[in-house]
Steps between C-alpha positions, in 0.01 A plus 500: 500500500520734825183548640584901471577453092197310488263792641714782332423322177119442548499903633695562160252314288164573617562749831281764326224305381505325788453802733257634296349160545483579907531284778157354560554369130845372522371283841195387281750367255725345694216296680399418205834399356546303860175340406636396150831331683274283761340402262863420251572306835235269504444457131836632336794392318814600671522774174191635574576518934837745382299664233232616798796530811649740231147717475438511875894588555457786259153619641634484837754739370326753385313474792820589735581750231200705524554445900837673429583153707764250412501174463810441612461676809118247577753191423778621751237408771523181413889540562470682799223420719318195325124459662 
């Protein structure tokens, strides 16, 4: 899946709630769901380490989407002008 179809889809399914959720909230759970993969990492199975990349990708979409950012548009640095 396109990175784009992938944060059109998580606006589509929980944009609203999510914004009515705010920002401050939406970075508490992402840390938190960041917290949840580290921690997948060291203890995990490899099921559980793609259940939690899955839950931070879509957090960190509706992140950008409340941002009115795209994700597409952070990777391209990457592309462009690695650091």
């Amino acid at each position: 899946m396109e990175l784009a179809a992938f944060q059109a889809l998580m606006e589509e399914l929980y944009g609203a709630e999510d914004r009515a959720r705010g920002r401050p909230a939406t970075v508490a759970w992402l840390c938190e769901e960041v917290g949840e993969l580290a921690q997948a990492v060291r203890k995990g199975t490899p099921d559980q380490q793609l259940h939690e990349l899955g839950d931070v990708l879509a957090w960190l979409a509706s992140l950008a989407n409340q941002l009115d950012l795209s994700l597409e548009d952070a990777a391209r640095r990457y592309v462009v002008d690695p650091p």
